[in-house]
C-alpha positions in Angstrom: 82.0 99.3 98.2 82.7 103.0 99.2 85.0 103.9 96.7 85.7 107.4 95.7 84.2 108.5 92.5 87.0 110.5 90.3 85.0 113.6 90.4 85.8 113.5 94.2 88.9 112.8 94.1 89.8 115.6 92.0 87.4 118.2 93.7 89.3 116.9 97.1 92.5 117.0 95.6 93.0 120.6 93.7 90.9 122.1 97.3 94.4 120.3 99.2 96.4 122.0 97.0 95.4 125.0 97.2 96.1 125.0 100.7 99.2 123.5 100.6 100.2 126.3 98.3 98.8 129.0 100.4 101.1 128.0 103.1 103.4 130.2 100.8 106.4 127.8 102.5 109.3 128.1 99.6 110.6 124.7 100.8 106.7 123.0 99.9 106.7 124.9 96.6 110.0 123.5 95.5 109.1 120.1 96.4 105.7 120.3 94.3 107.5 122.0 91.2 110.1 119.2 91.1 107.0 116.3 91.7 105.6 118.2 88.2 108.8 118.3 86.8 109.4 114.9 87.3 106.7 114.0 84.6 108.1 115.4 81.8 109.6 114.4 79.2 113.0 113.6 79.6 115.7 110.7 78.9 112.6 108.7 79.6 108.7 110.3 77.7 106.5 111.5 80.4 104.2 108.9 79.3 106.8 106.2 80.5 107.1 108.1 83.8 103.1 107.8 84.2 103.5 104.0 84.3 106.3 104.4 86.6 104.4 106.8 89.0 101.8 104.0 88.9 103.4 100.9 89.8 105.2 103.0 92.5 102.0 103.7 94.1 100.7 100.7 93.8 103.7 98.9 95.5 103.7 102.0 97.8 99.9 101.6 98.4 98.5 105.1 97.9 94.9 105.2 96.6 95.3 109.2 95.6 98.7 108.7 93.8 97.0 105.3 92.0 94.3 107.4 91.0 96.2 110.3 90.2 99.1 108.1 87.8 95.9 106.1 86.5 94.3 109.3 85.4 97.6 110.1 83.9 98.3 106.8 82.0 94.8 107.4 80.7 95.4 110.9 79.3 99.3 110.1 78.2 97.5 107.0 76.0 97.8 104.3 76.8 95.4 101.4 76.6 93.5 99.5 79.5 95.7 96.1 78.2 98.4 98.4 79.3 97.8 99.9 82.2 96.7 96.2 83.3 100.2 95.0 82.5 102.0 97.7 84.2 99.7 96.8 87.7 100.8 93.2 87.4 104.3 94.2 87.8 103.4 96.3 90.9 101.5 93.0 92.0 104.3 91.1 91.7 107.0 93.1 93.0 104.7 94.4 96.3 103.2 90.7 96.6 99.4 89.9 97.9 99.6 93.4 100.5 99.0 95.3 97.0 95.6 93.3 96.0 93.0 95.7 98.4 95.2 98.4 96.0 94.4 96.8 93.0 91.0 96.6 93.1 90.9 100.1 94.2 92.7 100.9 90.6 89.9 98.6 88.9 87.3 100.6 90.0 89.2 103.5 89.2 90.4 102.1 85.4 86.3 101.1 85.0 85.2 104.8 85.7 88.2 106.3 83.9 87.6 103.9 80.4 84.1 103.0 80.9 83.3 101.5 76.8 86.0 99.1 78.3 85.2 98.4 81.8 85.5 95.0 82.5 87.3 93.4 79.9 
């Protein structure tokens, strides 16, 4: 189906960063420091903002940033009924444009929790 393995995705993404970095541009550094900060704990657990950041990109329909935030929701715990839950409300609140995005994530949730793929 031509979807990205994770491995790829993080190979391709850290190489991107590091260019963007090397443009040594103080306005592009700021903006990536407060995109890291944003995930940490705060009045709301960085785990919470995780889920956030997903159903943001789902409803926003970014494949890196759903991978990414999936990747994250992983890591930060929480379990596949979960993360499942959290993609319905993106569904629902970006409507049937988000579905090509959603299977993208299943792919993505099936490599990332493989003892658990499809169920």
């Amino acid at each position: 189906m031509g979807h990205r393995t994770m491995e790829a995705f993080r190979v391709e993404r850290e190489a991107g960063n590091e260019k963007i970095l090397a443009s040594d541009h103080l306005g592009i550094k700021r903006f990536m420091r407060l995109d890291g900060a944003t995930y940490e704990n705060g009045a709301l657990s960085g785990k919470t903002k995780e889920m956030l950041g997903l159903v943001a990109s789902m409803v926003l329909r970014c494949n890196d940033c759903i991978d990414y935030h999936l990747e994250n929701c992983v890591k930060a715990g929480y379990s596949r009924d979960e993360i499942v839950d959290g993609i319905n409300v993106a569904l629902v609140v970006g409507g049937s444009i988000v579905i090509p995005h959603l299977r993208h994530a299943m792919f993505t949730l099936d490599e990332l929790s493989p003892t658990s793929a499809g169920t």
